[in-house]
C-alpha positions, 0 to 999 in steps of 0.5 A, spaced: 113 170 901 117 172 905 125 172 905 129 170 911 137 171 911 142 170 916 148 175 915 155 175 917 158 182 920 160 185 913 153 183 909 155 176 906 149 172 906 150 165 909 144 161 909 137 164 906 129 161 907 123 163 904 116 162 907 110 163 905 107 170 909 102 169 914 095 169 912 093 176 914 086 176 910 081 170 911 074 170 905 068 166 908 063 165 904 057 164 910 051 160 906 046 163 911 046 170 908 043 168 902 050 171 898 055 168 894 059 174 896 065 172 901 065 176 908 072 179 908 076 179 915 081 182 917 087 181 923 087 187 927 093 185 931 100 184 928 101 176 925 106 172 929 110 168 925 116 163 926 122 161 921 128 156 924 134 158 921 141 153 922 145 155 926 151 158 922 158 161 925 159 168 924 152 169 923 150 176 927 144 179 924 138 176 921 134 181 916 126 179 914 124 181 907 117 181 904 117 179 896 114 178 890 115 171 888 121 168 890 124 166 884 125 175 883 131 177 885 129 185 887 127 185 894 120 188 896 122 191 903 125 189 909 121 188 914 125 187 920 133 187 922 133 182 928 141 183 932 144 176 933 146 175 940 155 171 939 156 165 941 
């Protein structure tokens, strides 16, 4: 899952979303090879997501998070930290 949250300038959370995190892993099982076994592929390049936020006064930072499970309140890692441009 991924966690994204709108910040104000002193880190006061003001709105908050979370998603699931793109697939980065695809199983196939292929009935030609004779296997029961899935073929694994991985994406080489970087996954694209999107995520719509509200427009939220005093917002000026977004930060992405990957998490857990959604109902932890610890947060795994912070993926990114995107400067919001003031209205």
């Amino acid at each position: 899952m991924l966690r994204c949250r709108l910040l104000s300038e002193n880190n006061t959370v003001l709105a908050e979303e979370l998603l699931p995190a793109p697939d980065q892993l695809c199983a196939v099982i292929d009935p030609k090879s004779g296997s029961d076994k899935p073929v694994q592929y991985t994406v080489a390049g970087p996954v694209v997501f999107q995520v719509r936020m509200p427009r939220v006064k005093g917002a000026t930072r977004l930060d992405i998070f990957r998490i857990i499970q959604p109902t932890e309140p610890v947060l795994e890692g912070l993926i990114g930290s995107i400067p919001l441009p003031r209205s």
